[in-house]
C-alpha positions in Angstrom: 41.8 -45.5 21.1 41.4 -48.8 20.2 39.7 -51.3 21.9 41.1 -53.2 24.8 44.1 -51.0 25.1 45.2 -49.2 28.3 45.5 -45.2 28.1 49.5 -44.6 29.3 51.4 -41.8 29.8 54.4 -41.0 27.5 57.4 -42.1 29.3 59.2 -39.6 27.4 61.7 -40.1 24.2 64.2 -41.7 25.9 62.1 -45.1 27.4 59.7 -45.2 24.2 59.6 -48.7 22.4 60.9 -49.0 19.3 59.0 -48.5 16.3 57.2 -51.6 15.4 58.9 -52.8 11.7 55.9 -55.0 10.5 56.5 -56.1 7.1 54.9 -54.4 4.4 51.8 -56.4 3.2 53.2 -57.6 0.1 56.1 -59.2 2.5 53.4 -60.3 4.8 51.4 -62.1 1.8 54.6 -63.8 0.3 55.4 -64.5 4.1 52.4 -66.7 4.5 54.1 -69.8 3.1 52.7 -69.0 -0.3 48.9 -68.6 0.7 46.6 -66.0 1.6 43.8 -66.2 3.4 40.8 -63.9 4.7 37.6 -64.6 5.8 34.9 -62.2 4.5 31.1 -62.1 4.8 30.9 -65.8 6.0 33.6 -66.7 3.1 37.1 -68.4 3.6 38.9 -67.2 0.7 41.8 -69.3 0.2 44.3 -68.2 -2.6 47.6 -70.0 -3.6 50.5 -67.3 -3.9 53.1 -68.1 -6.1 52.8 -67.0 -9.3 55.9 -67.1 -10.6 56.1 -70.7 -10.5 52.2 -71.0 -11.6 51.4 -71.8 -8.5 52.7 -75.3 -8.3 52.1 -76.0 -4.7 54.5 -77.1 -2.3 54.2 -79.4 0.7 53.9 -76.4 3.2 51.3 -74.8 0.6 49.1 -78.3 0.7 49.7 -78.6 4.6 48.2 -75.1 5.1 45.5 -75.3 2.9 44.5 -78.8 4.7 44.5 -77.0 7.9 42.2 -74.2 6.4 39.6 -76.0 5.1 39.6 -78.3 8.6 39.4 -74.9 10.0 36.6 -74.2 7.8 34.7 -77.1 8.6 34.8 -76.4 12.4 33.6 -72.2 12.5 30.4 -71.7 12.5 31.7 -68.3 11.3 32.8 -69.8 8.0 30.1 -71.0 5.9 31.5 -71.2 2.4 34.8 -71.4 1.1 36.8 -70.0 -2.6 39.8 -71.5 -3.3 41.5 -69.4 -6.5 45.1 -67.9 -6.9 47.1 -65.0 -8.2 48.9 -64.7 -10.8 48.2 -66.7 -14.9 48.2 -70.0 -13.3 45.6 -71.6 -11.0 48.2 -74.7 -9.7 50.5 -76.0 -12.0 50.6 -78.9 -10.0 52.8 -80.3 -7.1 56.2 -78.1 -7.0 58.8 -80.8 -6.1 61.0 -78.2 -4.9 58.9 -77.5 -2.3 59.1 -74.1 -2.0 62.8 -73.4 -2.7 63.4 -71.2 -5.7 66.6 -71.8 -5.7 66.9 -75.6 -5.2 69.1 -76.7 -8.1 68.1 -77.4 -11.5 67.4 -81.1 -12.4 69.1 -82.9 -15.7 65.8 -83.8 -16.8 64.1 -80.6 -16.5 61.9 -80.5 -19.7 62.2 -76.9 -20.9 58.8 -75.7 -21.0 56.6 -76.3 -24.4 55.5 -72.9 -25.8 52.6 -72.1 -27.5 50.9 -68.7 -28.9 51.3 -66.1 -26.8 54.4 -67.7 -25.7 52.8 -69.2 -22.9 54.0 -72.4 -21.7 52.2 -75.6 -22.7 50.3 -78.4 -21.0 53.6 -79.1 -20.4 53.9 -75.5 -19.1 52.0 -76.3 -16.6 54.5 -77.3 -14.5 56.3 -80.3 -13.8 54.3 -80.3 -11.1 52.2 -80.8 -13.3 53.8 -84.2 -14.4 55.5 -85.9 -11.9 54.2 -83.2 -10.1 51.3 -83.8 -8.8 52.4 -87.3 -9.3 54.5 -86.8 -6.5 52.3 -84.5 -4.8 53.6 -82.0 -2.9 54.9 -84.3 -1.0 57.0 -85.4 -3.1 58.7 -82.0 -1.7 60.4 -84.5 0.4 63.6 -84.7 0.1 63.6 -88.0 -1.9 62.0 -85.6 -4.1 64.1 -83.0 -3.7 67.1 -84.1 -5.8 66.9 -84.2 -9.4 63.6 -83.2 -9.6 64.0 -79.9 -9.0 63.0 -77.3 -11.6 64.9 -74.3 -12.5 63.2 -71.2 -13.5 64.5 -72.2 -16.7 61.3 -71.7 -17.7 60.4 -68.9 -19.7 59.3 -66.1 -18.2 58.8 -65.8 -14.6 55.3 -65.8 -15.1 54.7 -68.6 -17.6 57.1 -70.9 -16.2 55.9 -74.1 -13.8 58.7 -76.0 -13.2 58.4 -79.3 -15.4 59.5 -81.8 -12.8 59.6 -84.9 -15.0 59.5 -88.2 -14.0 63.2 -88.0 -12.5 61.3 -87.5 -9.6 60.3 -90.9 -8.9 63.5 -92.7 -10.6 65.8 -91.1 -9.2 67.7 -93.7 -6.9 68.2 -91.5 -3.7 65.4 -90.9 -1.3 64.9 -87.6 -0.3 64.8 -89.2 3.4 68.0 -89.0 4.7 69.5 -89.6 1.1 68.7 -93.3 1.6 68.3 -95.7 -1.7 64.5 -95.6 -2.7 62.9 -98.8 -1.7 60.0 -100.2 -2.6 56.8 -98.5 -0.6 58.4 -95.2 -0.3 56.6 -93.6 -3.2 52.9 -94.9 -2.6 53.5 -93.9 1.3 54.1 -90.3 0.0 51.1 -90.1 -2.2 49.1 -91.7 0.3 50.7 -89.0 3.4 50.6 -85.8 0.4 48.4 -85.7 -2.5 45.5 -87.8 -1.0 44.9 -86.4 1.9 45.2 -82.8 -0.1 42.3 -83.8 -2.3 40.1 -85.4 0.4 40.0 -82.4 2.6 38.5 -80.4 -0.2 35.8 -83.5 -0.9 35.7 -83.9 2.7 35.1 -80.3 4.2 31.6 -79.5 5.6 31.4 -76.4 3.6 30.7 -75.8 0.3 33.7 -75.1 -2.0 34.3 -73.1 -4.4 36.9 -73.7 -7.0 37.7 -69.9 -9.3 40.5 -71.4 -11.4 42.0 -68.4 -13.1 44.4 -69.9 -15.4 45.8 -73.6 -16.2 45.3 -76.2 -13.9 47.4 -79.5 -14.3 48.4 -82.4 -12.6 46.8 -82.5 -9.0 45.7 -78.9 -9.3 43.3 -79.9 -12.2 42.0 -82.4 -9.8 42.0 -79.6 -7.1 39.6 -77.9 -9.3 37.5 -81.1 -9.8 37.1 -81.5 -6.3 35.4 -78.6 -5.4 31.6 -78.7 -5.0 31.7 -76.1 -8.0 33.9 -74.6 -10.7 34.2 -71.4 -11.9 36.6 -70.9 -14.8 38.2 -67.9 -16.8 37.8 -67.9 -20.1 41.9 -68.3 -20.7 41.4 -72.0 -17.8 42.9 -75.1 -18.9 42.7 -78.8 -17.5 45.5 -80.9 -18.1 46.2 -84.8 -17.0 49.8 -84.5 -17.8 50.7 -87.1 -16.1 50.8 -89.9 -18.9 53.4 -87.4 -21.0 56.0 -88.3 -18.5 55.0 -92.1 -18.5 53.6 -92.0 -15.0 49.6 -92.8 -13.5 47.3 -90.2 -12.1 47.6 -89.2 -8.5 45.4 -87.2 -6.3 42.8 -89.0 -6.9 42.2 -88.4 -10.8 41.0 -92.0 -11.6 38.8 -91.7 -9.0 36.9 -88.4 -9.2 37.1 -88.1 -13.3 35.0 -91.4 -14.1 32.4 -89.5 -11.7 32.5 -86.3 -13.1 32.5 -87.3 -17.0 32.2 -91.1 -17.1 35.2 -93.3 -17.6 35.3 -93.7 -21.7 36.1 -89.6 -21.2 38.1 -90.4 -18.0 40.2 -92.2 -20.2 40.8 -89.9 -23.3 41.6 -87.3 -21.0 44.0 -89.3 -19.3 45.4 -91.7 -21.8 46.4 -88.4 -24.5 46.7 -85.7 -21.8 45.5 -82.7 -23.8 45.0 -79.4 -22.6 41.0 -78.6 -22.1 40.2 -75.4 -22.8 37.4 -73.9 -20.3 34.6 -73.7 -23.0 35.4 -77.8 -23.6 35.4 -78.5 -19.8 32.2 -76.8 -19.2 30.1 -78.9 -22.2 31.9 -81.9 -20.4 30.4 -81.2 -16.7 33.9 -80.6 -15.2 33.3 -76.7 -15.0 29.7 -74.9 -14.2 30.3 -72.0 -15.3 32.9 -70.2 -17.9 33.3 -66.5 -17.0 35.3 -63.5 -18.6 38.4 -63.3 -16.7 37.4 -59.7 -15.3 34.3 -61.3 -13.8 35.9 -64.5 -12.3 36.4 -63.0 -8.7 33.1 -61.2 -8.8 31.0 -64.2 -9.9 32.7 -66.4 -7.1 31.5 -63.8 -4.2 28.5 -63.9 -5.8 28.2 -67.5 -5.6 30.0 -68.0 -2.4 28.4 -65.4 -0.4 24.8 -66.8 -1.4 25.6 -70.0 -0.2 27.2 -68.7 3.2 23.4 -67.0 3.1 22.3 -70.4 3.1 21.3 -73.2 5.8 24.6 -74.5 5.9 24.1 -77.5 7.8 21.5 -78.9 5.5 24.4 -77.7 2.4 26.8 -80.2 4.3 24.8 -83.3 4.3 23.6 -82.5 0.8 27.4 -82.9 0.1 27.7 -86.2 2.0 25.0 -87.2 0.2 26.0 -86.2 -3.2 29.6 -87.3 -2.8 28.7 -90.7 -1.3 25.9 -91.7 -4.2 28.3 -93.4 -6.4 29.5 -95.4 -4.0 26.8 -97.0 -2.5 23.7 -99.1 -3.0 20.1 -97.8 -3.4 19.0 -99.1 0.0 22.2 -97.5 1.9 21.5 -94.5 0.0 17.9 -94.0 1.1 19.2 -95.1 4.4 21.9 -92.6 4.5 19.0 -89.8 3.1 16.4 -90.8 5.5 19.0 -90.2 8.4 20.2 -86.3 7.0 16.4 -85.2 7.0 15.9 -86.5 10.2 19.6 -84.7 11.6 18.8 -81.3 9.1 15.3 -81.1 11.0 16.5 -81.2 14.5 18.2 -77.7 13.0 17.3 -73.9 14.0 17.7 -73.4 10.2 15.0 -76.0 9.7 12.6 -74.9 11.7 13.4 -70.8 10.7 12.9 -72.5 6.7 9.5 -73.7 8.0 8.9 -70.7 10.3 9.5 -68.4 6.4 6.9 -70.6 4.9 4.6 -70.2 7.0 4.9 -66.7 7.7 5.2 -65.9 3.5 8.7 -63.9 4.5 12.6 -64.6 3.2 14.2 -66.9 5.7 17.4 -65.9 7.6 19.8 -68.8 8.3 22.6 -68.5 10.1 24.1 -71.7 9.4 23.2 -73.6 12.6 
């Protein structure tokens, strides 16, 4: 019996509930607004579920995951965090449709680009991928919502992201209330959708995690190059696509790409928006490690499951710290350092990682 519930008598055939029809668990994943989620061993696993658009992430997609990694930040239960996805595709960028397969097919739907294999190009990568992520899932709006829609026009189910091209952002109709666009409209949703998606990732107090399975493009390249580490399949791409639809990084791109390879690479990257292969990303610093796509999941546990071993406080200042270097002076960076030792020592962690020293044993944190 399980616990917690009461031992009844049958009431007989007749007065007998009906059967309880829970979904199947593949309903119940695709139920779940296009992401799973578990926590296991101290690790959130958060995994965008839709690969038949290549995981291009809708507004409802970038809400939820928002919400899980505030989550994260808050449970002492949780103390590291994978973000990955199913499917060929790790996020093809910002899904304009947001969420609606069978929104409507825009006129300027770019059929996707194939290359060997016939997988879908950069620009395969999804729309989302262009004006995409340049509208950011917010761009789900319904300003966003009109023309910009892709159509699985794509080529296979499972290479296809829709291309949402830049029809997204001229199109004259807002998506609020079918209003005429005015000036603001667009820079409020970026700053309300793909800005806020980004910074919860840098913000979080956990380490994350970033397994990117397949292409990444638009905003879910910078997804990726958010995360405190990167894992990457051997088959993982990186695309700014956002300059072959004639539009400027969102999602903070110009802002975490100068920090991550400098800004004369920031640039190339941006300015000819070439696909990066995993093996190129990794000699540039954008991806620690490049694993056979058998051993992706396995080598992010590994990872993740070492660091939720670890004194997860001290992890999360270490972060501030980190993230917070390049944009600050020496003297309010040793002021800023100076204050997380003092904080991390007032810790139980602390004093166990002393305690271990001492003592000549392995320490056991537990993250408080």
């Amino acid at each position: 019996m399980s616990e917690g519930r009461r031992a009844v008598a049958d009431p007989g055939p007749d007065h007998r509930p009906a059967p309880d029809h829970r979904p199947a668990p593949d309903e119940e994943r695709r139920a779940a607004r296009g992401v799973l989620h578990r926590t296991e061993n101290g690790v959130s696993w958060i995994t965008l579920d839709r690969p038949e658009v290549m995981n291009a992430v809708s507004r409802e997609q970038r809400e939820r995951i928002i919400a899980l990694l505030t989550d994260a930040s808050a449970d002492p239960a949780v103390r590291a965090v994978v973000i990955t996805a199913t499917g060929e595709g790790f996020c093809a960028g910002a899904d304009l449709r947001g969420g609606r397969p069978e929104a409507s097919a825009s006129a300027d739907h770019t059929s996707a680009d194939h290359t060997s294999g016939g997988h879908t190009s950069a620009d395969h990568t999804s729309a989302s991928h262009t004006s995409a992520s340049h509208t950011s899932a917010d761009h789900t709006s319904a300003s966003h919502t009109s023309a910009s829609h892709t159509s699985a026009d794509h080529t296979s189910a499972s290479h296809t992201s829709a291309d949402h091209t830049s029809a997204s952002h001229t199109s004259d109709a807002s998506a609020a209330g079918g209003r005429e666009r005015v000036p603001g409209d667009v820079a409020r949703m970026i700053r309300l959708g793909a800005q806020p998606f980004i910074a919860a990732v840098l913000d979080c107090e956990k380490p994350v995690i970033a397994a990117v399975n397949g292409t990444a493009a638009g905003i879910g390249a910078h997804l990726a190059f958010a995360c405190d580490l990167v894992l990457a399949s051997e088959s993982a791409r990186f695309i700014e696509v956002f300059v072959r639809r004639g539009l400027v990084p969102d999602g903070g791109g110009a802002y975490l790409l100068p920090r991550l390879v400098g800004p004369q690479r920031a640039k190339e990257l941006m300015f000819f928006g070439d696909a990066l292969s995993a093996a190129d990303a990794e000699r540039m610093g954008l991806v620690n490690r490049v694993v056979a796509a058998d051993d992706l999941e396995k080598t992010a546990r590994a990872w993740a499951e070492r660091l939720a071993q670890g004194p997860t406080r001290a992890l999360a200042l270490t972060k501030h710290l980190v993230n917070a270097s390049l944009d600050t002076d020496r003297a309010s960076a040793f002021a800023a350092e100076a204050s997380a030792v003092e904080i991390a020592m007032t810790t139980r962690d602390a004093n166990e990682g002393v305690a271990s020293f001492v003592e000549r044993r392995t320490p056991e944190y537990r993250g408080r």
